[in-house]
C-alpha positions in Angstrom: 0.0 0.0 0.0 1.5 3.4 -1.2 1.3 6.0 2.1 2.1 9.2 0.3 3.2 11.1 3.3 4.3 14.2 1.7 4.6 17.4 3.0 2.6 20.5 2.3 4.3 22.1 -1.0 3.8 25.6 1.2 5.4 24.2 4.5 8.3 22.5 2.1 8.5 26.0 0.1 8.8 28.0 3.5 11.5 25.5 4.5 13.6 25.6 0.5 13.5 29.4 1.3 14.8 29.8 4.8 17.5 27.2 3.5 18.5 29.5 0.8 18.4 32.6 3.0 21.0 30.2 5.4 23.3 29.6 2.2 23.8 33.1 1.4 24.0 34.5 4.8 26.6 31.4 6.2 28.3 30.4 2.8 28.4 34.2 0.7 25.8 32.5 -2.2 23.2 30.6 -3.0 22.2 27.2 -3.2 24.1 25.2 -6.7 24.3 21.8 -7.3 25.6 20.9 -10.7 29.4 22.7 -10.2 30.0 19.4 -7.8 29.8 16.9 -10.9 32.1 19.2 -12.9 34.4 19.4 -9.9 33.9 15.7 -9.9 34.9 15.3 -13.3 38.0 17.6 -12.8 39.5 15.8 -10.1 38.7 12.7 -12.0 40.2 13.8 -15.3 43.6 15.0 -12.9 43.9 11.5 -11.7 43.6 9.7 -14.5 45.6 12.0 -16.5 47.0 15.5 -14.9 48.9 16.8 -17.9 45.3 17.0 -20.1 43.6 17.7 -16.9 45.8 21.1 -16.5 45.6 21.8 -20.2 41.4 22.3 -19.6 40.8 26.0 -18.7 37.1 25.1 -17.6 38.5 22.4 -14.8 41.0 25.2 -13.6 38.9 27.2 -11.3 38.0 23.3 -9.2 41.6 22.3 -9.7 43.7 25.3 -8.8 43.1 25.3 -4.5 44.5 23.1 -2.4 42.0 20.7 -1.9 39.1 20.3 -4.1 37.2 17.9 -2.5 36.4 20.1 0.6 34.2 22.1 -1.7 31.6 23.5 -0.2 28.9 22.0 -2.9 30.1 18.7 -2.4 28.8 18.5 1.1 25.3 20.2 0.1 25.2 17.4 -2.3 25.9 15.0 0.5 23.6 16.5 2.6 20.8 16.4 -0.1 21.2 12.7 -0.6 20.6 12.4 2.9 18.1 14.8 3.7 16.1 13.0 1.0 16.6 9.6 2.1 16.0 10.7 5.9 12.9 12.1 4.4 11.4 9.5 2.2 12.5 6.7 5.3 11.1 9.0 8.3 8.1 9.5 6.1 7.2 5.6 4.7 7.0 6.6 1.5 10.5 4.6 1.0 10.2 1.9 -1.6 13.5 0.3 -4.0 11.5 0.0 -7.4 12.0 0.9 -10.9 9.7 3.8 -12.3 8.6 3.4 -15.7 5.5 2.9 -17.7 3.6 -0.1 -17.8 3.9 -0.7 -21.2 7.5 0.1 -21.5 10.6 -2.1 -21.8 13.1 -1.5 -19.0 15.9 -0.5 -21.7 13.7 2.0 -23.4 13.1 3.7 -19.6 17.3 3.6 -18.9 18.0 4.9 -22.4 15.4 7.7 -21.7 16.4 8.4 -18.2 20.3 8.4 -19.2 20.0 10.6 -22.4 17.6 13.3 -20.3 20.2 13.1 -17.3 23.3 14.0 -19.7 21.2 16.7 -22.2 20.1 18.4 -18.3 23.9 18.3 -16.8 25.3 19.3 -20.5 22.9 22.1 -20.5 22.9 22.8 -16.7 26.8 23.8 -17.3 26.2 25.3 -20.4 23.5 28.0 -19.0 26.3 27.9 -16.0 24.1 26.6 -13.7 21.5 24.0 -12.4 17.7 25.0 -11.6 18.7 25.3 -8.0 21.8 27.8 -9.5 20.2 30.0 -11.8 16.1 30.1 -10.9 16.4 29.9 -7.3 19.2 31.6 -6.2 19.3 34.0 -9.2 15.9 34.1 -8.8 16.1 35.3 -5.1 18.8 38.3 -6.0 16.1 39.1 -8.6 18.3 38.2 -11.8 16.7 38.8 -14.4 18.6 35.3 -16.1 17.0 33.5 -13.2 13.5 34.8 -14.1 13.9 34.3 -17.8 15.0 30.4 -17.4 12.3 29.6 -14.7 9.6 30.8 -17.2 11.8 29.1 -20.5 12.0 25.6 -17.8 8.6 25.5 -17.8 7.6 26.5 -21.2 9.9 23.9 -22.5 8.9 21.3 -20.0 5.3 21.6 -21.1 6.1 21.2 -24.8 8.2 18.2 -24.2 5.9 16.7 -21.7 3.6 16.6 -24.4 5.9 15.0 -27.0 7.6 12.2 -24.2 3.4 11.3 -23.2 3.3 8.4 -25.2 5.9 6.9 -23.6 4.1 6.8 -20.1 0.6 5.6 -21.4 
């Protein structure tokens, strides 16, 4: 039996804002989420091979402090992970399954759900930042970029909503 103990999307707003407020007064900015898998990558590229690593001007800015991996981001994305999980286990609404439509093959749903995850972190870089980056914290400094890809994100999720429906029916 499926509980669905969610919170109220006001109470869970309230909360998302007074966690933003935190960032920027404890940290200096805003709440970001995709730099961490670009830092990732950096520090990944330098160990596997540090000569091409430090030829990449986009990696430089993770690379070039003394120890990337204390990043700041990397623990919010940490504490995200567990946040959730503490949620969704405190909650009942836990469950290990594997979301897809009924009518769909389990390759089509990772083929889908693997090509949406890179085009989103390929673009989430390429705009120079995530939802979380640009629309809320840009958002909250009242940028006008954060304004303008809040209202393109959900322009553009409608229209491909409508195109992707026939895959969930």
């Amino acid at each position: 039996m499926k509980k669905n103990n969610f919170w109220s999307p006001y109470i869970a707003g309230i909360g998302l804002g007074i966690t933003l407020l935190a960032t920027f007064y404890v940290v200096g900015w805003g709440l970001a989420a995709s730099s961490a898998f670009s830092l990732l990558a950096g520090v990944g590229t330098r160990e596997i091979s540090p000569e091409y690593a430090g030829t990449l001007k986009y990696f430089a800015r993770y690379l070039n402090v003394a120890s990337p991996l204390l990043n700041w981001v990397l623990f919010e994305i940490g504490g995200l992970f567990l946040g959730a999980l503490a949620g969704s286990l405190l909650s009942g609404n836990f469950r290990l399954k594997f979301d897809k439509a009924s009518g769909m093959k389990n390759g089509t749903r990772l083929l889908t759900a693997f090509t949406g995850g890179m085009l989103i972190g390929f673009a989430s870089r390429l705009s120079r930042g995530c939802t979380s980056g640009v629309a809320l914290s840009g958002g909250a400094q009242l940028a006008l970029s954060g304004w303008i890809f809040v209202i393109a994100m959900f322009i553009s999720g409608f229209i491909m909503a409508a195109f992707f429906r026939r895959l969930w029916s």
